[in-house]
N, C-alpha and C positions, 0 to 999 in steps of 0.2 A: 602387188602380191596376188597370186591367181587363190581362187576359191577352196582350190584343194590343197596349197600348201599350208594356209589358213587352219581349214581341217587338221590337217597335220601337226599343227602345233598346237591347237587346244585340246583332242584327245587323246590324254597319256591314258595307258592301257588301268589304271587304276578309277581312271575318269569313266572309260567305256564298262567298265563292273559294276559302278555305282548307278550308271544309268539303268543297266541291266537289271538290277534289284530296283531301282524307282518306277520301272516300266511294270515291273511283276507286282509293285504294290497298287501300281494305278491302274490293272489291270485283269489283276487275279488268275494271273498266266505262269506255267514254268517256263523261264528262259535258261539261257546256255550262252558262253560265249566260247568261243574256238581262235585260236590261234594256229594258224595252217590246219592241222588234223587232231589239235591237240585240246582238247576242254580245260580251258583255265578259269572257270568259273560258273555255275549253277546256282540256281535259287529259286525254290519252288513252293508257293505255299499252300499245297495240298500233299503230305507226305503218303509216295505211294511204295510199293515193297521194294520195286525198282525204276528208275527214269524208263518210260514209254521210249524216249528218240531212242535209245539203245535199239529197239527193235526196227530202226530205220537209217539210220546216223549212215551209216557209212553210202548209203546211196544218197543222203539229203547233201550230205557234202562234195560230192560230184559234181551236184549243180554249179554249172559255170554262170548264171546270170548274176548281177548286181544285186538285187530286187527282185525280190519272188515268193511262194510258195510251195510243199510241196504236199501231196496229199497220200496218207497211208490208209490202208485198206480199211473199211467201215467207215468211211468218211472222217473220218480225223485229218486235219491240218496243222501242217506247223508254216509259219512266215520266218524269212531268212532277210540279212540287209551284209551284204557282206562291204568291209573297208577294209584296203589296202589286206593285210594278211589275216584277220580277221573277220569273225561269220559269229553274226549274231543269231540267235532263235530263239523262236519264241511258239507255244504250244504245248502239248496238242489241244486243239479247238476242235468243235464238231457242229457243223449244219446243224443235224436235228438237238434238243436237248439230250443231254447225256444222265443218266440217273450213279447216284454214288457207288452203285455194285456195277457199273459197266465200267465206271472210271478205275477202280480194284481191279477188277478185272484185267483190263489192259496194264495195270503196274504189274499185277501176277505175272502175265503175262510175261513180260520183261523179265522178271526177276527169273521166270524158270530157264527163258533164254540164253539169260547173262549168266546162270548159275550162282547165282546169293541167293541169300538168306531169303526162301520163302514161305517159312513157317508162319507166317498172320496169314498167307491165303487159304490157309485152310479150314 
């Protein structure tokens, strides 16, 4: 049995969420997971007015690598792992330390993008 069909059989998409939230508690990071173009799962434990990736998502999902990163403007990163139709993510991270009105800030940010609800950034 080759390595990847192995893979195949021990992560059912309910398997790959749970890792997703274990990764984020052992990590202190929002992730996401993706199914082709579609978010079938989030979990973030810093609640901001709106998800950050919103204001990148659709060009981090372009990326065709396996394994990667992608970086959005102010030095924020998100890391990606994609399997078979699925694309995990994870971020945003930042080089320099980020203070708690920068990381509002970029929810704000999102959320004026997205158009919800952004009545806390005011």
């Amino acid at each position: 049995m080759s390595e990847q069909s192995f893979v195949q059989q021990i992560l059912t998409e309910p398997q790959l969420c749970y890792f997703s939230r274990q990764f984020s508690n052992m990590f202190g990071l929002p992730v996401r997971l993706y199914r082709q173009q579609e978010e079938i799962y989030a979990y973030s434990p810093v609640q901001l007015a709106a998800d950050p990736v919103t204001l990148c998502i659709t060009a981090l999902l372009q990326e065709t690598a396996q394994l990667g990163y992608f970086s959005y403007h102010d030095m924020f990163y998100y890391g990606y792992v994609r399997h078979q139709s699925y694309c995990f993510i994870a971020g945003p991270v930042s080089e320099l330390a980020i203070s708690e009105h920068e990381l509002k800030k970029l929810g704000c940010s999102a959320a004026f993008t997205a158009g919800t609800d952004s009545s806390i950034c005011s």
